[in-house]
C-alpha positions in Angstrom: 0.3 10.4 -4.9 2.2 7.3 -3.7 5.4 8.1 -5.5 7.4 9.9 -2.8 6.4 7.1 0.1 7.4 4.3 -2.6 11.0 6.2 -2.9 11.8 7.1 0.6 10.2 2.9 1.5 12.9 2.0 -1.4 15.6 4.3 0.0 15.1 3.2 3.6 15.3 -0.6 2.7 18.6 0.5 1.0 19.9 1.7 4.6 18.5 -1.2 6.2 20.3 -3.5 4.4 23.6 -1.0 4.6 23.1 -1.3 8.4 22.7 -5.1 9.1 25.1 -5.8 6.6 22.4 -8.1 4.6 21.6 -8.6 1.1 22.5 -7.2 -2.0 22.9 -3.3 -2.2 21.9 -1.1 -5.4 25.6 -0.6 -5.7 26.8 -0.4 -9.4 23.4 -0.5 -11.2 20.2 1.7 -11.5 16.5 0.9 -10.4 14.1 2.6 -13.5 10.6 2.9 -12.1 8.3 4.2 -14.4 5.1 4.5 -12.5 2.8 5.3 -15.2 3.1 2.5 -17.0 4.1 0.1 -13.8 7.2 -1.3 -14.8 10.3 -1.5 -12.9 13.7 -2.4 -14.3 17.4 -2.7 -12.5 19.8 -1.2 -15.3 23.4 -2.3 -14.5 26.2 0.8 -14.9 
Protein backbone atom coordinates (compact mmCIF):
# COMPACT_ATOMS: atom_id res chain seq x y z
CA UNK A 1 0.00 0.00 0.00
CA UNK A 2 1.07 3.70 -0.32
CA UNK A 3 0.18 4.55 3.25
CA UNK A 4 3.57 4.07 5.06
CA UNK A 5 5.72 6.01 2.07
CA UNK A 6 2.90 8.88 2.29
CA UNK A 7 3.74 9.12 6.25
CA UNK A 8 7.44 8.76 6.46
CA UNK A 9 7.30 11.62 2.84
CA UNK A 10 4.96 13.72 5.37
CA UNK A 11 7.27 13.13 8.38
CA UNK A 12 10.46 13.88 6.44
CA UNK A 13 9.05 17.16 5.02
CA UNK A 14 8.37 17.94 8.72
CA UNK A 15 12.26 17.62 9.48
CA UNK A 16 13.11 19.41 6.39
CA UNK A 17 11.44 22.33 7.33
CA UNK A 18 12.68 21.83 11.24
CA UNK A 19 16.21 21.85 9.66
CA UNK A 20 16.28 24.90 7.27
CA UNK A 21 14.29 26.74 9.62
CA UNK A 22 11.43 27.28 6.80
CA UNK A 23 7.80 27.24 6.78
CA UNK A 24 5.16 26.52 9.08
CA UNK A 25 5.70 23.35 11.39
CA UNK A 26 2.72 20.93 12.48
CA UNK A 27 3.31 22.38 15.88
CA UNK A 28 0.03 22.70 17.94
CA UNK A 29 -2.43 21.13 15.55
CA UNK A 30 -3.12 17.55 14.00
CA UNK A 31 -3.06 16.38 10.31
CA UNK A 32 -6.34 13.66 9.99
CA UNK A 33 -5.70 11.63 6.79
CA UNK A 34 -8.26 9.28 6.15
CA UNK A 35 -7.06 7.43 3.17
CA UNK A 36 -10.16 5.60 2.37
CA UNK A 37 -12.16 8.09 1.73
CA UNK A 38 -9.20 10.70 0.51
CA UNK A 39 -9.68 13.49 2.63
CA UNK A 40 -7.26 15.26 4.63
CA UNK A 41 -7.98 17.75 7.37
CA UNK A 42 -5.39 19.90 9.91
CA UNK A 43 -7.33 19.83 13.34
CA UNK A 44 -5.87 22.60 15.58
CA UNK A 45 -5.16 21.28 19.50
Amino acid sequence: TITPALIASLEAQEAVKILLKRGKLFRDRLLYLDIEEGTIEILNL
